[in-house]
Every structure is written in structure tokens, then in C-alpha cells.
N, C-alpha and C positions, 0 to 999 in steps of 0.2 A: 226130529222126533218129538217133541216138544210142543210143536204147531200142531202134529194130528192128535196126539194126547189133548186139547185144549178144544176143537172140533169135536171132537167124540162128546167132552162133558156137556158143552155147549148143548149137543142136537139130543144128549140125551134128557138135559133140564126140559128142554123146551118142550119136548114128548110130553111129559109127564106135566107140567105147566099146561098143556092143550088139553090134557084128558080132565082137567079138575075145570076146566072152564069150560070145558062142553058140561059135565054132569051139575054144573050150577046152573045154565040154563034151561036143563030139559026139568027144570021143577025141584022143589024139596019134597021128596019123598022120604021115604025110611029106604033111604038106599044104604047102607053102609059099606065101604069100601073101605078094603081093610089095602094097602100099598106096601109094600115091604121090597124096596128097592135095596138091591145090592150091589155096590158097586166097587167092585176089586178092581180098581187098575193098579196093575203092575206097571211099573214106567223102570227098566233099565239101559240106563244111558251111560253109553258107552264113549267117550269122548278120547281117542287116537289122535294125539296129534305130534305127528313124524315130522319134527323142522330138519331137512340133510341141506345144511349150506355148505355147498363146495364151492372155495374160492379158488381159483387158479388165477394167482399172477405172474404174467410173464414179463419181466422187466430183460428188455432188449436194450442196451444203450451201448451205440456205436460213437466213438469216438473218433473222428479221424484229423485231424492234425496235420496240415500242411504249413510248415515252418518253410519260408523261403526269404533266408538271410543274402542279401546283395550286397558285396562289401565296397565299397571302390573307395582305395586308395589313392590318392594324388597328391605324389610327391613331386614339389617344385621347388629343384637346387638353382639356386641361382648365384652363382658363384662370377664378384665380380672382381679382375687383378686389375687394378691398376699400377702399373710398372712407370714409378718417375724418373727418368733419367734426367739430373740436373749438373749439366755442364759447364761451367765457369772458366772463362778465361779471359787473365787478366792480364793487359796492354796497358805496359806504363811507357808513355811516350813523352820525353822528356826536349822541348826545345828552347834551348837559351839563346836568345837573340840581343846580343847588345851593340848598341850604336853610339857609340861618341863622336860627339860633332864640337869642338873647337875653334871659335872663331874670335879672334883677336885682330883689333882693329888700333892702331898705334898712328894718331895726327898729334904732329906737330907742327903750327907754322910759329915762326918767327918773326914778325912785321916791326920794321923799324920805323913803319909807318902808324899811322895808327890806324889801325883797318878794326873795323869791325866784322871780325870772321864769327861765322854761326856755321857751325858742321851740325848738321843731324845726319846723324848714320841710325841707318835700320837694317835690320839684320832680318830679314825674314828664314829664318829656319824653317823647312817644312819637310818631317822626314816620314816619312811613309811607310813602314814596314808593311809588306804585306804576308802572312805565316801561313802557309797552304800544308797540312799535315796530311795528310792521306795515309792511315797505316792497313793495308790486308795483310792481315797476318792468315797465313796457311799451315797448318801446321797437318802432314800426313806422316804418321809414328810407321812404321814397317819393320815389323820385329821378326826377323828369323834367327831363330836360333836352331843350330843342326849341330849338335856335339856326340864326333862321334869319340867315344871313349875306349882307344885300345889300351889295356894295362896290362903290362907284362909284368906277373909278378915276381921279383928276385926269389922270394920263396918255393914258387912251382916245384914240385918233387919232380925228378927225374934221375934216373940211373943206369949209365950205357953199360951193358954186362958185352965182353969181347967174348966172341964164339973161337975160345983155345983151348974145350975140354978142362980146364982149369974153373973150377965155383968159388967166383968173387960175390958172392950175392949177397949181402948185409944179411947176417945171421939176429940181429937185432930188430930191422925194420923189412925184412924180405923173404922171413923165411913161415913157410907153415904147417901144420899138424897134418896129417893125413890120417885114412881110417884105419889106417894098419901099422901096427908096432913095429923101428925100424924104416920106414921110409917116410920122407920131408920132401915136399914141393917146395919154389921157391917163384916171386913172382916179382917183374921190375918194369919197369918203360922210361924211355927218353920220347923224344918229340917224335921219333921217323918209326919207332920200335915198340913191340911190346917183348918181357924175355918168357920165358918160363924155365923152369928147372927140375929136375925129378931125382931123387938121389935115393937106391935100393939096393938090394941084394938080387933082385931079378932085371937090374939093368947089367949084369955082366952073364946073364943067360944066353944060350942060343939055340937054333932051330928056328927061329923068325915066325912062332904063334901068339907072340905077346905084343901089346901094342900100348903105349901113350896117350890117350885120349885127350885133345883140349876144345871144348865147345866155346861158342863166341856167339853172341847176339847182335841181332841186322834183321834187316825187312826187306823183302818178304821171309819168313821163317816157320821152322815147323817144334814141336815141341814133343814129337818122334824123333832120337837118333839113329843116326847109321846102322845096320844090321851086320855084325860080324856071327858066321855061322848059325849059330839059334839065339843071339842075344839083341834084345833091340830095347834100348831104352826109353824109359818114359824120361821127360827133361824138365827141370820146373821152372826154364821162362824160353823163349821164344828163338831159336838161334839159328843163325843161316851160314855161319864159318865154319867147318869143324875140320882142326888142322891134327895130325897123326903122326908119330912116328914110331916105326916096326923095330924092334929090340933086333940085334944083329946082322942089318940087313942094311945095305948101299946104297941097293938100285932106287930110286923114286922116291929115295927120303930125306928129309919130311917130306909129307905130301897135303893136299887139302884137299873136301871136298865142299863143295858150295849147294846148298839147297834151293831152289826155286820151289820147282811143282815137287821133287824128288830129291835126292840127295845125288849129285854127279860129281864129276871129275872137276876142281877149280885152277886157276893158275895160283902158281906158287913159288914165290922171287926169293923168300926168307931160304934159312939154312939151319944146320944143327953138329953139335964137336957133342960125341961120345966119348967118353971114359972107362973103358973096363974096368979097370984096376981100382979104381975110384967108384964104380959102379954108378956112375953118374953119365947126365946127359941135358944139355942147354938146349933150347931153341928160342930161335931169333926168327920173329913173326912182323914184317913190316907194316906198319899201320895202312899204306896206300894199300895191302892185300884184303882188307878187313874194313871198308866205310861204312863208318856208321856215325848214329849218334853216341855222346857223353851222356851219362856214364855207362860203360859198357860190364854187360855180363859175363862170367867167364866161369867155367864149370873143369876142371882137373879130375882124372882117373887113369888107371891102369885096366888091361882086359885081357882076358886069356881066350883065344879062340878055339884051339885045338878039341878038337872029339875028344870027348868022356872026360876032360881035362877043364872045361870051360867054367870060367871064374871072373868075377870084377872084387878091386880092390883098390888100398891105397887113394878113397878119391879127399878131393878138396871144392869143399869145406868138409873136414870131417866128420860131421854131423849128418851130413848126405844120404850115406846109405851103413848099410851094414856087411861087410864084404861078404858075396856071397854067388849063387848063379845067379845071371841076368836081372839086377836089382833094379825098382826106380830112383834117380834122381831126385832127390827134393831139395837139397839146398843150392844155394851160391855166393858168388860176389860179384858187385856192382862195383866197379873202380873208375874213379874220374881221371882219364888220360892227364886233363888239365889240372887239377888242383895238386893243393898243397901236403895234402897225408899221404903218409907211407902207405905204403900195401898192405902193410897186415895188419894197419889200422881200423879198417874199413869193416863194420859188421857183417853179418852173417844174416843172408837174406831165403827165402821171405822173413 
């Protein structure tokens, strides 16, 4: 805007500078020339100026980071024994070798002449020992020793009860509590025997639905007893004997029966003396009917089979159950045939 505004003044000086030097050449006359130039420029200048800086930065930084740690461990034990075995032995070989050699030599002469006698005697001793020791000593130790140790102890408990309905049973060391007020178990063994005893008011009962109960542990064994009617015990360890005898009753009694896969018919060599009147009843249980290992388990009870009538009670270890119908089993005794305590020493298991 600015450049043409500047043009303009230019070309219009210049005009009017031509016109005054043409009319100076064409003469001096009485020309008078009156100029009255007017010159209004407007100049507006409009100066816009729009700066839009748009910055955009885009800062991108990718970082990526591959960390690969490689560890190798190398462990070297080097573990070294050495084992000195230093054996000494010492050979004193003692050889005393003496030699006495004795030599006496006795010249006499006598000359009634005059002799000039000269004896040299020489004795050459020359004695030689020669000592040749050679000692090998051998020495091979062979030690066995095999001890076997049988000890029969004087002390061992044992006590033969005679099956004659008569109860000798040490009321001290053989006699024990049962669950029911009123009836005492009793329990004893010698070397060939085990005994047991029962002494109640429902051992002079009859009708032959009441029954004795004595469990025994051996392997193979089950830890379900026998089923009398609806009652079938749980047992709390493992038994495979279980010897019986029925209140009133002759025929088969006592009787055993022996578990394997099932509870069956077992043999049975022992025997049993009932008491009415005493309301008492022994049995004599032979150890050869019953192998097993020491210390053996042993579980006592009474059982009522009869319908609407069915009941367990009386058992031992008192603690056992709670007389009742068809109870579990929880307790017992472990008694050592072999050892030296009494019977009714022995805790109350488990």
C-alpha cells in the first residue's frame, strides 16, 4: 500500500514539473498561470497481522527393557576322608643263648732228671653261635559271640484257679469293677491257662437267653463282634477268639467262636464249674486255644438276647460302655501272659 501511494506522488510531481518546462520554453510571454494543485491523499493502512502458532508435540518414547540375567551356579564339594588305620604290633622276641666253655688243663711232670720240659698249650676255643629267629606272628581274632538269654523270672505272676465252682480268685490282685452294681469279673493266668470269672445275680437265672461274653485278640481279626439276635458290637481293638458261655445251659458249653473272613464255629479244649447258689461261674480258657502274640487283649461282658428283652451289661473295663441295648465297645485290657503284675494292675486301654 505504501509503494502505490509513493508512485502516485512521484508521476504526479513529475506531470506538473513537465508542464512548467514546456511553458518556459515556448517564450516569456504574459502568460500567467495561476496552478492550484490539490492533493488529498488519504493513505489508510491497515496492517493485520494474524501470527496462530500451533505447536503440536508428540513425544512418543518407547522404552523396552530386555533384562536377561543368566545365573550359573557352580558348586564344587570336594570332600576328601581320609581314613588312617594304624596298626601296631609289637613282637618282643626274647633269645638268651649262653655258652660256657671250661677248659682246664693240669701238667704235671716230675723229672728227677733235669729235663728241660716247655709245655705250650693252646687252647683254641672257637665257639660259633649261630641265632636264626624267625618270628611270623599270625594273629587271626574271631569273635562270636551268640548269647542267648533265657530268663525265667522267680517273680513272673501266675495263678492256677481249679475249675470246682468254688472262687479262689485273689480278691486283692484279681478281682475287677464291672459296669453294673452288684456284679465283679475276675481275671487270672498260669503258663498253660488263662481263667476268668463272673460273679452276679443273673448268673443263677434260667431259660438260656443270657450269655458271658469274652473277646480275645489274634490276627487275622475283625473289630465287629458276633451277632446275638439284633445286637452286634463295635469292639475297640482287633480280636479273633471269642469264647462264650450260656447261663443255664450244658450242652456246648463253653463254646468259642474263631474269626477269619467271618465269625465261625472254633475248637474248644478249656472248660467251665457254675455256681448257683454262689451265682458264680469260672472259666478255664487254654492258652494253646488262643495263639497269639504278648500282651494280649481281652474284653468281658454279659448279653441278653432274648426279644423285647435284649440288653448288654456288666462289662469290663467298666468304663466300656454304658449298660444298655446293643452298646459300642470302647475300652479294654492288654495283659502280659509273661510278666510280673497282677491283673488288675494293668491300665485301662486305649
Amino acid at each position: 500500500m505504501r509503494l502505490m501511494t509513493l508512485v502516485v506522488w512521484l508521476s504526479v510531481c513529475g506531470f506538473v514539473f513537465g508542464l512548467e518546462g514546456c511553458g518556459d520554453d515556448g517564450g516569456g510571454g504574459g502568460d500567467s498561470d495561476t496552478d492550484t494543485d490539490t492533493d488529498t491523499d488519504t493513505d489508510t493502512d491497515t496492517d493485520t497481522d494474524t501470527d496462530t502458532d500451533t505447536d503440536t508435540d508428540t513425544d512418543t518414547d518407547t522404552d523396552t527393557d530386555t533384562d536377561t540375567d543368566t545365573d550359573t551356579d557352580t558348586d564344587t564339594d570336594t570332600d576328601t576322608d581320609t581314613d588312617t588305620d594304624t596298626d601296631t604290633d609289637t613282637d618282643t622276641d626274647t633269645d638268651t643263648d649262653t655258652d660256657t666253655d671250661t677248659d682246664t688243663d693240669t701238667d704235671t711232670d716230675t723229672d728227677t732228671d733235669t729235663d728241660t720240659d716247655t709245655d705250650t698249650d693252646t687252647d683254641t676255643d672257637t665257639d660259633t653261635d649261630t641265632d636264626t629267629d624267625t618270628d611270623t606272628d599270625t594273629d587271626t581274632d574271631t569273635d562270636t559271640d551268640t548269647d542267648t538269654d533265657t530268663d525265667t523270672d522267680a517273680d513272673v505272676y501266675s495263678h492256677t484257679i481249679v475249675m470246682d465252682g468254688t472262687n479262689d480268685f485273689s480278691l486283692a490282685d484279681e478281682d475287677f469293677p464291672t459296669s453294673t452294681s452288684g456284679f465283679t469279673s475276675y481275671v487270672a493266668w498260669d503258663s498253660e491257662s488263662l481263667f476268668i470269672g463272673v460273679e452276679g445275680s443273673d448268673l443263677a437265672a434260667t431259660g438260656g437267653t443270657k450269655w458271658v461274653l469274652i473277646y480275645i485278640s489274634g490276627s487275622p481279626g475283625s473289630t465287629t463282634g458276633q451277632t446275638y439276635n439284633t445286637q452286634t458290637p463295635g469292639l475297640p481293638f482287633s480280636a479273633r477268639y471269642h469264647v462264650r458261655w450260656k447261663v443255664a445251659s450244658e450242652e456246648g458249653n463253653p463254646s468259642m467262636r474263631v474269626y477269619d473272613t467271618d465269625w465261625t464255629s472254633g475248637t474248644f479244649t478249656g472248660s467251665a464249674s457254675w455256681n448257683t447258689t454262689a451265682q458264680y461261674v469260672e472259666i478255664e480258657i487254654p492258652l494253646s486255644d488262643i495263639p497269639g502274640t504278648n500282651p494280649r487283649s481281652v474284653h468281658i461282658n454279659m448279653i441278653n438276647e432274648a426279644g423285647g428283652g435284649e440288653w448288654s451289661w456288666a462289662a469290663v473295663p467298666a468304663s466300656s460302655f454304658t449298660d444298655s441295648y446293643d452298646p459300642e465297645y470302647t475300652d479294654y485290657f492288654a495283659f502280659d501272659f509273661l510278666g510280673s503284675a497282677v491283673p488288675n494292675s494293668y491300665p485301662v486301654l486305649p
